[in-house]
C-alpha positions in Angstrom: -26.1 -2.7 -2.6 -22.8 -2.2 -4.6 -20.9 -3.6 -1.3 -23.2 -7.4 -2.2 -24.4 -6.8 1.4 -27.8 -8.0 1.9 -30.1 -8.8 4.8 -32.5 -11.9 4.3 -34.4 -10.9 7.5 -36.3 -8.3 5.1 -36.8 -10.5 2.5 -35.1 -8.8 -0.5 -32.1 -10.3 -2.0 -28.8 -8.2 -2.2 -30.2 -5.5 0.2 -29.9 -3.9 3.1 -32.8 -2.3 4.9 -32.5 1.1 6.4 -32.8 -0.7 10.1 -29.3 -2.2 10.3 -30.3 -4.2 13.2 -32.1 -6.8 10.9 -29.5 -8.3 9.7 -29.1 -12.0 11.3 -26.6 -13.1 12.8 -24.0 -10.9 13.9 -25.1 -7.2 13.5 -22.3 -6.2 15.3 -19.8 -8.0 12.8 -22.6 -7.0 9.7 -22.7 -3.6 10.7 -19.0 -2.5 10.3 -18.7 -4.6 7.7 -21.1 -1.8 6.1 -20.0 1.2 7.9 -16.3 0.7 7.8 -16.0 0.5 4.0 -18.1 3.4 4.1 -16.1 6.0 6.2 -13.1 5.1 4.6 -14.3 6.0 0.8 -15.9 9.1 1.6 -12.0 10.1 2.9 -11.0 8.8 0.0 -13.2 10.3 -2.4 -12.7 13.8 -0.8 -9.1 13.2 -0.8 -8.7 11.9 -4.2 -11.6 13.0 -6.6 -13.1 15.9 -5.5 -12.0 19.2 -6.8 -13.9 22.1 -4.9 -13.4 22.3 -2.2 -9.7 21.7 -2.6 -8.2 18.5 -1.2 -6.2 20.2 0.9 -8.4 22.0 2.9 -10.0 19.1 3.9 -6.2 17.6 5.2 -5.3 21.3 6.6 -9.0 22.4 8.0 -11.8 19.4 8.1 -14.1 21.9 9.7 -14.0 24.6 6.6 -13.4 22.4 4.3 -17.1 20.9 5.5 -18.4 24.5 5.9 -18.1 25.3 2.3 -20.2 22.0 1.2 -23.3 22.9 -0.4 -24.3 19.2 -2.2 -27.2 18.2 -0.9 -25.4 14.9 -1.4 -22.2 16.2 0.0 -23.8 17.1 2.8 -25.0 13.5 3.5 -21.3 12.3 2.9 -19.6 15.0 5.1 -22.4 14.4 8.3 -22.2 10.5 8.1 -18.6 11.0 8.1 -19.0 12.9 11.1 -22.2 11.6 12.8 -21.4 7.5 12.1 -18.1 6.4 10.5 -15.8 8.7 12.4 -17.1 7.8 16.1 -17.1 4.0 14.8 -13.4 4.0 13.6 -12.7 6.1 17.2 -14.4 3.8 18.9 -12.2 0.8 17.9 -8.7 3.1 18.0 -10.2 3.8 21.8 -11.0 -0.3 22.4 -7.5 -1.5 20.7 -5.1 1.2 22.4 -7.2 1.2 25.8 -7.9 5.3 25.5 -10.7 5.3 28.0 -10.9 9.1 28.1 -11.5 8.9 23.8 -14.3 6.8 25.1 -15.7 8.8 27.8 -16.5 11.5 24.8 -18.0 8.9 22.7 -20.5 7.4 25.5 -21.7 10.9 25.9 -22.3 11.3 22.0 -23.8 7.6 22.2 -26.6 8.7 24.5 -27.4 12.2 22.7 -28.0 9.8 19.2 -29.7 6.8 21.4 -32.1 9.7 23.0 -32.9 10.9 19.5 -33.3 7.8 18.0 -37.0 7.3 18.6 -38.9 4.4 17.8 -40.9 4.5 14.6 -42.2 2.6 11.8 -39.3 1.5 9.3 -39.3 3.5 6.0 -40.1 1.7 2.8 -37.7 -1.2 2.1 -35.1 -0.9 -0.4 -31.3 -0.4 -1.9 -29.1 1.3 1.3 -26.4 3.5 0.2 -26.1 6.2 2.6 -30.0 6.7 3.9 -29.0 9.7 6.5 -31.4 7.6 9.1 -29.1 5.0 9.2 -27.6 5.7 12.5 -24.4 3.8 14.0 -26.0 0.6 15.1 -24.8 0.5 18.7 -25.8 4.1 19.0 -29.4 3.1 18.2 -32.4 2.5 20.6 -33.7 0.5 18.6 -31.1 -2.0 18.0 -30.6 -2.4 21.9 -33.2 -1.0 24.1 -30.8 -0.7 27.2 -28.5 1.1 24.8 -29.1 4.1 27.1 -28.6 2.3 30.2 -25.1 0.9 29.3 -23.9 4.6 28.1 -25.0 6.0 31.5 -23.5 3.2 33.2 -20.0 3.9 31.7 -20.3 7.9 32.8 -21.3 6.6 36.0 -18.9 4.3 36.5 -15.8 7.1 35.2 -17.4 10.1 36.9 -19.1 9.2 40.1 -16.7 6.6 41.8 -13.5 6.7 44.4 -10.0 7.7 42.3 -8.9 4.3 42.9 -11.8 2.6 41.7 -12.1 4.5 39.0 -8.3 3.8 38.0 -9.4 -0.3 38.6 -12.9 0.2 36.5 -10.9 2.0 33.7 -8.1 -0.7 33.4 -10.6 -3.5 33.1 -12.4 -2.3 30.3 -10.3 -3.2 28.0 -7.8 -6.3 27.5 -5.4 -7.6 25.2 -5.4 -11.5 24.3 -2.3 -11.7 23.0 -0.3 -9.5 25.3 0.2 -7.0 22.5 0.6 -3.4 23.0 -2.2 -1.5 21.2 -4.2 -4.5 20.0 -6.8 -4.5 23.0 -10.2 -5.4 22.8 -13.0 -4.4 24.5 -13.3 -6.8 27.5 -16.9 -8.1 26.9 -15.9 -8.9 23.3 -12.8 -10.5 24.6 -14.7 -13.0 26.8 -17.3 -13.6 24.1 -14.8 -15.1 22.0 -13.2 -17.1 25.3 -15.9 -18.9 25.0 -16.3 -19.3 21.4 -12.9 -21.0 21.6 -13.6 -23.1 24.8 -17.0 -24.5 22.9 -14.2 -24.8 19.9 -12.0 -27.1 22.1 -15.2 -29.0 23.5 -14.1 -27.7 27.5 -18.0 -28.0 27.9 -18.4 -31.4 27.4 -16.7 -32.9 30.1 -17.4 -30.0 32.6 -15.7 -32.5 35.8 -12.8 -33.9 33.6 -11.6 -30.4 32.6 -11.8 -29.0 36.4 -8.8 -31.0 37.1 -6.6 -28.3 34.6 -8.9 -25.0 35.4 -5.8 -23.1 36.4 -4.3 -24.3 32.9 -7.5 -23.3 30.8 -6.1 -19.1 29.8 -2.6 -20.2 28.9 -4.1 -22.9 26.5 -6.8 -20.9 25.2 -3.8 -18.6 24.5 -2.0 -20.6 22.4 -5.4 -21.6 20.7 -5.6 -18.4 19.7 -1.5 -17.7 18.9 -2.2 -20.9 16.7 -4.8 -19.8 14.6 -3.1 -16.3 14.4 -0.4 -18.2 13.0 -2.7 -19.9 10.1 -4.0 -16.4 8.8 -7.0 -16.4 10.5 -6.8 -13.7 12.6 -7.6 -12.7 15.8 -11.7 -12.8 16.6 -12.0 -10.2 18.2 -10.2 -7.7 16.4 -12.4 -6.2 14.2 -9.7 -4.3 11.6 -9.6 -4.1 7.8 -10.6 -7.1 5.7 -8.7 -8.3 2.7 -12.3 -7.4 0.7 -12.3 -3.7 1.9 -9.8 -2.1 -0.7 -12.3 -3.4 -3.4 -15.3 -2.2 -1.7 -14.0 0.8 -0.9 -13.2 1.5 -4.7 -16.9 0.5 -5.6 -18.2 3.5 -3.0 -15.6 5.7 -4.6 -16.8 5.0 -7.9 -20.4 5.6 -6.8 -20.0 8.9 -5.1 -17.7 10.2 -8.0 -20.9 9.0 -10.6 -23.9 10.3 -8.0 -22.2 13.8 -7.4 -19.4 14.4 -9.7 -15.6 15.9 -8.2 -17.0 19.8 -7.2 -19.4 19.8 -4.0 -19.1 23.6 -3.4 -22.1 24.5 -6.2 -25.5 23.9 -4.7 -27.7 21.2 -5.1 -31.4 20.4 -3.0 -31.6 16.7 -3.9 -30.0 13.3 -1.5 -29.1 11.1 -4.5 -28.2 8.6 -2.1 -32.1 8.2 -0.1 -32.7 4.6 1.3 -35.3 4.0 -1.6 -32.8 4.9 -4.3 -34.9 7.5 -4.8 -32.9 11.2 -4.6 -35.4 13.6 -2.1 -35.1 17.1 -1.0 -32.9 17.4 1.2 -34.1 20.1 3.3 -37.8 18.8 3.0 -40.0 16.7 5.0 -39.4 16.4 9.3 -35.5 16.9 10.3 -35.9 13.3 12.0 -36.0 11.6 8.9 -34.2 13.9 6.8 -31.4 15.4 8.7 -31.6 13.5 11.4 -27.4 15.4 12.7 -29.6 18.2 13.4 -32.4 16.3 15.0 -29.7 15.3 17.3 -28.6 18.0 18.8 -31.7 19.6 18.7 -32.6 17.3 21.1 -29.9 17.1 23.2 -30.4 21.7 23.8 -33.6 20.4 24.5 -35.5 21.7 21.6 -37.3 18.9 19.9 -38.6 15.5 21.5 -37.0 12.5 21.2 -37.5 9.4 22.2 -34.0 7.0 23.3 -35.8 3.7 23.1 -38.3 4.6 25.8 -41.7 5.8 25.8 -41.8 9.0 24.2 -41.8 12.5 26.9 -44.8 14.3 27.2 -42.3 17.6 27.0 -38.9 18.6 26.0 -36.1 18.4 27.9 -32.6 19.3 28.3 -29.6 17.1 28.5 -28.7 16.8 32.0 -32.6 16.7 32.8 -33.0 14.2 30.7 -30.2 12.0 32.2 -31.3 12.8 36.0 -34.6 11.6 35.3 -33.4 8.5 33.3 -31.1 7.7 36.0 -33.8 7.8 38.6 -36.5 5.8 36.9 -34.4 3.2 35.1 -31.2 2.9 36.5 -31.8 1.0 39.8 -35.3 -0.1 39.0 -34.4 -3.3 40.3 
């Protein structure tokens, strides 16, 4: 709410509801406009206002610097740092500078979330800071029910093909429009926008008319897109820092400094920053709701049911069972 985000598909004004995904329009373009903002302020605020743990742990050691949090609302910063705004910012370093190995790691992380990411009624409605639930959006079953499906399909396609159609698969899935060096996009995104700027230049009006040039249809889309670059409007599917972020990145500093003050080391049991506005106990109530990065995991060793978009397992079941018998009965169903 202090980012003015707000989601008019659940009806309250100035709002966002702990389900991302209801956001109209584009989530994928809502959602980082939310979680970007976010990951970036929480560096910030551990960078420049906390105390204790010293700043320069965190620079010279992230993983003790983390270890030595005992804020309940610390806590909630340091794992959605870890759990959502770190693997989105590495997923768009791996899409712009075509690091297909960075996103080998993080299609394996996507399916652990998407398997723990059951289905299940919405929590009450109200003010989103940092609700723990609120998951990555495209790491969540139920933002995109074949969320699984694509994951797998990507490990599949890395780890279970020829060398040399690997090297082919792995070159294609990404693609720079400008013909810049570390400024890819991911290559569905890419063609998206194609057409966006196509529909822009009206080449589906006069389908028959416009088949006379089709060998002259990229360079012009190309200098479309140049052109428009050219005019500050930037490129549409590069999805980097917005001239608002700065600001909204000072509001969430500002917020985090008044909910938990500079030292994070001395304990505290209560989430100030709960999807209701309302701070809970932390370590109370089911880990799926509460602490949902150790629901994750305990899911993936197998420990505790999840449900990744699907009808819900009659048992637990460990990771690579879990993806055998996912491959099997929904991978080549058709």
């Amino acid at each position: 709410m202090r980012l003015g985000k707000f989601s008019t598909a659940s009806g309250a004004t100035n709002r966002v509801g702990p389900n991302i995904q209801d956001l109209n329009g584009d989530t994928y373009g809502h959602s980082l406009q939310l979680l970007l903002p976010v990951a970036v302020a929480i560096v910030m605020y551990f960078e420049q206002r906390v105390t204790q743990p010293p700043p320069e742990l965190f620079r010279r050691h992230p993983a003790l610097y983390l270890a030595q949090i005992n804020s309940a609302g610390g806590k909630v910063l340091a794992e959605f740092l870890r759990h959502a705004g770190l693997p989105v910012m590495f997923w768009q370093r791996a899409g712009r500078s075509a690091d297909t190995q960075l996103l080998d790691g993080l299609q394996a992380f996507a399916l652990h979330v998407v398997r723990a990411a059951a289905r299940r009624a919405p929590p009450p409605r109200g003010a989103l800071t940092l609700s723990p639930p609120a998951l990555p959006p495209q790491f969540r079953a139920s933002h995109k029910t074949s969320a699984s499906q694509i994951s797998l399909m990507h490990l599949l396609s890395m780890f279970a093909t020829h060398p040399l159609l690997n090297a082919r698969l792995r070159a294609a899935l990404t693609v720079s429009p400008r013909g810049v060096r570390g400024a890819n996009v991911f290559s569905d995104r890419s063609l998206e926008f194609q057409n966006e700027t196509q529909k822009e230049q009206g080449e589906g009006g006069h389908l028959l008319d416009k088949l006379a040039r089709t060998a002259e249809l990229q360079p012009m889309a190309h200098v479309h897109r140049t052109y428009k670059l050219s005019q500050c409007q930037g490129e549409p599917g590069d999805d980097g820092a917005r001239a608002s972020m700065p600001n909204e990145v000072d509001h969430l500093v500002a917020l985090f400094e008044e909910k938990l003050g500079v030292d994070l080391v001395t304990p505290t049991e209560r989430n100030p920053f709960w999807h209701t506005g309302n701070p809970t106990q932390l370590d109370s109530g089911a880990a799926r709701a509460a602490r949902p990065w150790d629901f994750v995991w305990s899911v993936a060793d197998g420990l505790a049911e999840g449900g990744g978009g699907e009808r819900p397992t009659s048992r637990r079941e460990s990771w690579l069972e879990y993806v055998r018998r996912h491959v099997r009965d929904h991978m080549f169903y058709q």
